[in-house]
C-alpha positions as CSV (number, residue, x, y, z in Angstrom):
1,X,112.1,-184.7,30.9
2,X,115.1,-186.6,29.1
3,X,115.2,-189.9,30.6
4,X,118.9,-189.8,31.3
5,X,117.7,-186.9,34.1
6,X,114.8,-189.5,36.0
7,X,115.3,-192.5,37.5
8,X,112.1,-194.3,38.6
9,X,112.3,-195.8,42.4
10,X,109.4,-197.4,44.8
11,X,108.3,-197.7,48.5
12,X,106.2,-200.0,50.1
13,X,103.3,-198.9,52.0
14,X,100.6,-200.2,53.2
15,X,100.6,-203.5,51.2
16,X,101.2,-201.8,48.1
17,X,104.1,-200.8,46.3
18,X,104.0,-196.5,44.9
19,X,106.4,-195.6,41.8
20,X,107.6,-191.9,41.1
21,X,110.1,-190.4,39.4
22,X,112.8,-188.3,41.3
23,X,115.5,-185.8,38.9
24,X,117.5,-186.2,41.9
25,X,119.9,-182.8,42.7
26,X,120.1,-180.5,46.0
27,X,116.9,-178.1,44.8
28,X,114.0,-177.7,47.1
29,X,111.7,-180.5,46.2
30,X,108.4,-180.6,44.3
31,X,106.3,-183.5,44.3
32,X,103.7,-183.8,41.8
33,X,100.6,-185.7,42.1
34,X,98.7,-186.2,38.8
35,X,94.7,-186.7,38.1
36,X,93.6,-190.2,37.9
37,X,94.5,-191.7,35.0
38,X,97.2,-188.9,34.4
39,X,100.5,-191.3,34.4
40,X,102.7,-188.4,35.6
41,X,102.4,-187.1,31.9
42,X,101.5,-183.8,32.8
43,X,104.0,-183.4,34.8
44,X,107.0,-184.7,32.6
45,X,106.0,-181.8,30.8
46,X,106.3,-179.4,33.5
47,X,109.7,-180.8,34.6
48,X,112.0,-179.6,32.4
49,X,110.9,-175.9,33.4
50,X,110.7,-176.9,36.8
51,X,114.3,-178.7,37.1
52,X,115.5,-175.3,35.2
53,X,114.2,-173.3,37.6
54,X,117.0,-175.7,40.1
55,X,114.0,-177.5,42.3
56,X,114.2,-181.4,42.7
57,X,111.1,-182.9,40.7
58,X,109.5,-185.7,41.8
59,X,106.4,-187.4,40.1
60,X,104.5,-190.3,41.5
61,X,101.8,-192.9,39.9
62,X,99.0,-192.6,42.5
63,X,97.1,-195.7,43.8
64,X,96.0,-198.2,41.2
65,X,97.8,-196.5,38.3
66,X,101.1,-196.9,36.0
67,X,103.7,-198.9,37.7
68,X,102.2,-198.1,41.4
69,X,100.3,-201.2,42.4
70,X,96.7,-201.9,41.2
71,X,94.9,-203.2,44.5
72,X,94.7,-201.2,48.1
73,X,91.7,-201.1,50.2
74,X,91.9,-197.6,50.1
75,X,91.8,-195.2,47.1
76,X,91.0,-191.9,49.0
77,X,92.6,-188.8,48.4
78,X,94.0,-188.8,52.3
79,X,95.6,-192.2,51.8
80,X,97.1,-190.6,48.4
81,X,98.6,-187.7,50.1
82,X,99.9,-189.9,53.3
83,X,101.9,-191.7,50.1
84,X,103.3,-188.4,48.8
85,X,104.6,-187.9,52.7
86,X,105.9,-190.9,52.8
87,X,107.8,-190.2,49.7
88,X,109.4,-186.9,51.0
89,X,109.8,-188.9,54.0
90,X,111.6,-191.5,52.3
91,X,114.3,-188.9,50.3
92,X,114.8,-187.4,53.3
93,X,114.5,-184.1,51.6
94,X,111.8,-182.0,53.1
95,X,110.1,-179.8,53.5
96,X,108.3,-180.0,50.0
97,X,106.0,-178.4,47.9
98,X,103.1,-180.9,46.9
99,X,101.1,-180.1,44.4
100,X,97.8,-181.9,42.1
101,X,95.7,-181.7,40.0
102,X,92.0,-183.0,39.6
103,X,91.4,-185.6,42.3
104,X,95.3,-185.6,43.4
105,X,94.5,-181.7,44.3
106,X,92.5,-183.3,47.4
107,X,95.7,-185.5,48.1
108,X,98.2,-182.7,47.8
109,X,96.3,-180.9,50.7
């Protein structure tokens, strides 16, 4: 995704603070949750077709990885999802489509 599309933006929960990315735009949103160790690189690649395809992409940086704080007391896949909801939450802009791969797969259900 051209960086001129993204902006990056953060919530606090639970003592911690989560990046992701957001193209922004009316489209029905799809949050995307990568693997561990992932970075929302997958995903960046996927964008472009997505945001194409007119749905609002947004990418996050799950517990303990990129710019998403490095210490929680909880790194569980359920704690990873309740982050994606609070993210939807937070834009105001559901319902979404959450989807993962590797470990966030767990998360996105």
């Amino acid at each position: 995704m051209a960086s001129s599309l993204v902006r990056t933006e953060y919530i606090e929960v639970d003592s911690g603070r989560i990046a992701f990315d957001d193209t922004g735009g009316p489209g029905h949103i799809v949050l995307c949750i990568p693997g561990m160790g992932d970075l929302r690189s997958e995903y960046r690649l996927l964008g472009p077709d997505l945001k194409q395809a007119e749905f609002r992409v947004v990418t996050m940086d799950v517990r303990g990885f990129g710019e998403t704080s490095a210490r929680w007391t909880d790194y569980s896949a359920r704690s990873v999802g309740l982050d994606a909801i609070s993210i939807v939450r937070r834009l105001g802009a559901g319902p979404a489509t959450i989807t993962g791969n590797s470990f966030a797969a767990g998360s996105a259900l």
